[in-house]
C-alpha positions in Angstrom: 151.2 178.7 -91.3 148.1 177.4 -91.2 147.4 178.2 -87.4 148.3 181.9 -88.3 145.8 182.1 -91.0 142.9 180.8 -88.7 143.9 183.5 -86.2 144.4 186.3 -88.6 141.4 186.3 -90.9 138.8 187.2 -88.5 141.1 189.8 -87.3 141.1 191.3 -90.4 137.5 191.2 -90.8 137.1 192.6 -87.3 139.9 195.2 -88.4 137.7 196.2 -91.8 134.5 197.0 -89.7 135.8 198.6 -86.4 139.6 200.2 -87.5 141.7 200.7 -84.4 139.3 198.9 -81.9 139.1 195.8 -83.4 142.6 194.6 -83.2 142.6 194.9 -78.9 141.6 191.3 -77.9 138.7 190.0 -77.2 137.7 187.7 -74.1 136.5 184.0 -75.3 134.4 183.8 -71.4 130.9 183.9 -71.5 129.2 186.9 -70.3 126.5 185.3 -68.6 125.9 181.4 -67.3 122.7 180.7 -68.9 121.8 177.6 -67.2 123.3 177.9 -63.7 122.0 175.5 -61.3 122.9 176.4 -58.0 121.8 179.7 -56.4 122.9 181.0 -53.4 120.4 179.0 -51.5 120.5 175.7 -52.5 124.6 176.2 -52.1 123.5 176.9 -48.4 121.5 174.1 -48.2 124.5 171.8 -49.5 126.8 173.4 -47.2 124.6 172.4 -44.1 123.7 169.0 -45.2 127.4 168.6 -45.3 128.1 170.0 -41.9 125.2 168.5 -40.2 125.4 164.6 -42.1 129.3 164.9 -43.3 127.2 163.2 -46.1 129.7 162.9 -49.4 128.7 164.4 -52.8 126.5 161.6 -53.6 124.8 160.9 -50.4 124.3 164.9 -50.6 122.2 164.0 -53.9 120.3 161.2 -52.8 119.1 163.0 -49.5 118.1 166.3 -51.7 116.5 163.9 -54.4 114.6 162.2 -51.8 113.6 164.9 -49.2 113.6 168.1 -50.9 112.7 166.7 -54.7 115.9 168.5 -55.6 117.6 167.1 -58.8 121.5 167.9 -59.1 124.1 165.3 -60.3 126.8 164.4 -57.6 129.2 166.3 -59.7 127.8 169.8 -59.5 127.3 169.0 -55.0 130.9 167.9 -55.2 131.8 171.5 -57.6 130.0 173.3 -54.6 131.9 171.6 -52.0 135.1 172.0 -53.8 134.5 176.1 -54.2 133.4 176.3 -50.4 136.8 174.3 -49.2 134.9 171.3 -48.0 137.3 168.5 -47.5 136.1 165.4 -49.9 137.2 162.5 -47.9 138.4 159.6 -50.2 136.8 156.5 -49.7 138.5 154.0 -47.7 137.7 150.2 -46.7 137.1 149.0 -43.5 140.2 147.2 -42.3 138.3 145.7 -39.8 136.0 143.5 -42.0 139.0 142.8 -44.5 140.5 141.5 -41.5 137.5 139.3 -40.8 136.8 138.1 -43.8 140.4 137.2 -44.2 140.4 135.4 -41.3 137.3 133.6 -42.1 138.9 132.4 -45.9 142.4 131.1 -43.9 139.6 129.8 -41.4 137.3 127.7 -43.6 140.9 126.5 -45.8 142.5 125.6 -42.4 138.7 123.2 -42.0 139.1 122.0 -45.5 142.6 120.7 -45.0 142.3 119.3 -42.1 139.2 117.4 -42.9 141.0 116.3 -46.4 143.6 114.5 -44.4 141.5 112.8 -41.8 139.7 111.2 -45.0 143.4 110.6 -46.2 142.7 112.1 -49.1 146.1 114.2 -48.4 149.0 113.9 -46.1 150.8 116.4 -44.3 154.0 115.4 -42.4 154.2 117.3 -38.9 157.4 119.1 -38.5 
């Protein structure tokens, strides 16, 4: 009931001032985007830092902060990407390192061990 009412009394207020016209609806969108940021230029420019770097959205911000003293948040570069059909590539880890480091840790454990039991400190029976 109470939904109903919200709807319905600015209808009828609508309905008092403007008869028949009032009651078709109305669109909620905005006319106008008062405080776009991107212009058909600087969407150009995005583009071909993308294609020319393959820079992500916040690389894309850093290198127009710092060489064109252009200030858009990552977001917005990654909005412009999105609308163009830019793939955004997920960020992935280097297996390679993981695998180093890995080997390293089992490395300096393997070390450790060993030089716990020449100090007798453990003892491991050979199989």
């Amino acid at each position: 009931m109470w939904n109903s009412q919200i709807y319905a009394v600015p209808v009828v207020k609508r309905y008092k001032s403007d008869e028949q016209e009032s009651l078709k609806d109305r669109s909620r969108k905005p006319k106008t985007l008062v405080k776009q940021k991107i212009n058909d230029e600087l969407e150009l420019l995005i583009k071909s830092i993308r294609i020319e770097y393959k820079f992500g959205p916040q690389r894309i911000h850093t290198h127009l902060l710092r060489l064109h003293s252009i200030d858009i948040s990552a977001a917005t570069i990654w909005r412009v990407l999105k609308k163009n059909k830019f793939p955004i590539s997920k960020s992935t880890v280097n297996k390679t390192t993981t695998f180093a480091i890995t080997g390293l840790f089992l490395e300096a454990e393997f070390s450790l061990m060993s030089q716990l039991q020449r100090w007798g400190f453990i003892h491991m029976e050979r199989a």
